[in-house]
Every structure is written in structure tokens, then in C-alpha cells.
C-alpha positions in Angstrom: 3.7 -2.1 -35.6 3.4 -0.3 -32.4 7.1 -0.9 -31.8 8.0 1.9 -34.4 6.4 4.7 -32.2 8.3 3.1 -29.1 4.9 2.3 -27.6 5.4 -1.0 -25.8 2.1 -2.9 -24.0 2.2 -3.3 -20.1 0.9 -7.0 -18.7 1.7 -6.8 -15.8 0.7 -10.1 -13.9 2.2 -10.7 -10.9 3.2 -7.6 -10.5 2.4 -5.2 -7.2 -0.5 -2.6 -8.4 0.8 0.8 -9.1 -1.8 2.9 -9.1 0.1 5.1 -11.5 0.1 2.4 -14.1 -2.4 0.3 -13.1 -6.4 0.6 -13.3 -8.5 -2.1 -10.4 -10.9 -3.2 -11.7 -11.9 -5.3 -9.0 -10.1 -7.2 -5.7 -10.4 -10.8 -5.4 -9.8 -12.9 -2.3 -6.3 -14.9 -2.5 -4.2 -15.8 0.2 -1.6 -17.7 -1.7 -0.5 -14.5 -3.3 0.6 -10.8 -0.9 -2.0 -8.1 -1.0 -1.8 -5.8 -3.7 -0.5 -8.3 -6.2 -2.3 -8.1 -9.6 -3.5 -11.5 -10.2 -5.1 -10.7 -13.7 -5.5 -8.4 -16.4 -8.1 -7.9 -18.4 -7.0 -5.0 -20.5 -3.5 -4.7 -21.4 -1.9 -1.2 -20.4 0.2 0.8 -23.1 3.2 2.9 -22.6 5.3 5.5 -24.8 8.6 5.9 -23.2 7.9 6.5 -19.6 4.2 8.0 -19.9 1.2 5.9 -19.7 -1.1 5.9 -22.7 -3.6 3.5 -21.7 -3.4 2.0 -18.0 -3.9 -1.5 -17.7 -7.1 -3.0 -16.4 -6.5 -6.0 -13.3 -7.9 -7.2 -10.3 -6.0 -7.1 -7.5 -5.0 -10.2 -4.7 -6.4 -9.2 -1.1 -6.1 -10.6 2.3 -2.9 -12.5 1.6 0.3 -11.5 3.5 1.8 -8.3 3.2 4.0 -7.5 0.6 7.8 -7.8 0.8 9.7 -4.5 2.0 11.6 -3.1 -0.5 14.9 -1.6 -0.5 16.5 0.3 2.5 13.3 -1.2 4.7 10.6 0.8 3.0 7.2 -0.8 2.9 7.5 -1.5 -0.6 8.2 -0.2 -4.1 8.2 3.4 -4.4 5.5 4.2 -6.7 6.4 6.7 -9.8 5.3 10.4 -9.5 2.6 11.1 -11.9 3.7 12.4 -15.3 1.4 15.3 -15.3 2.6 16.1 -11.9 5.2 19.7 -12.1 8.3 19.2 -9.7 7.7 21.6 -6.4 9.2 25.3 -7.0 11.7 26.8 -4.8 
């Protein structure tokens, strides 16, 4: 039904938090997993198009190794600007 609107649900388990799409909820201690891993959702998130509707509701792994770097040797993924956010003027 949703799918009409192009509103599509997030779940994103497994996934590292982004804070721009994501809502913690709560941590929870898990060293099999890197920090900052969502390790479950209680409230699925919803999107249209690129801008968050609803974020989704997890709990985040902590105390487990770091996360991966990402590309090019940064610390990891590079978290989306917020949508509400206006470009810098110059």
C-alpha cells in the first residue's frame, strides 16, 4: 500500500547506527558484534525517497571491537547530512 507513495520501511539489523536514521533506544553489552552495530529493532523506521519519516527504534551492540574503516581509511561510514540541514553559503 505504502509502496504507491514510495515510502519504503527501514529494518535495519545489523546495520552500523546512523544517528540520522536511526533512534537508540538502548545499548546492550555484545562482544561478538563491533560497537555501534544495531543488534535489534523494535520499531521499524520509514522512509520517502531519501528523507526520513519515522526513524527506526534499536538498541545498539557496545564494547565489541571497533567497527571496520570504511573507504579511503576513514573511521567508518560517512553518515548522511540531515535533510533539514541548508548547504553552507558562499
Amino acid at each position: 500500500m505504502l509502496e504507491c507513495y514510495r515510502i519504503r520501511r527501514v529494518q535495519p539489523l545489523n546495520e552500523i547506527f546512523n544517528p540520522h536514521l536511526h533512534q537508540a533506544v538502548m545499548e546492550i553489552a555484545r562482544s561478538d558484534v563491533p560497537s555501534g552495530t544495531i543488534v535489534q529493532v523494535f520499531q521499524a523506521g520509514f522512509m520517502i525517497e531519501d528523507r526520513v519519516l519515522r526513524p527506526a527504534m534499536v538498541a545498539v551492540a557496545k564494547g565489541g571491537p571497533k567497527p571496520a574503516p570504511g573507504p579511503e581509511g576513514s573511521p567508518g561510514p560517512t553518515p548522511a547530512p540531515p535533510a533539514n540541514e541548508n548547504p553552507p553559503s558562499g
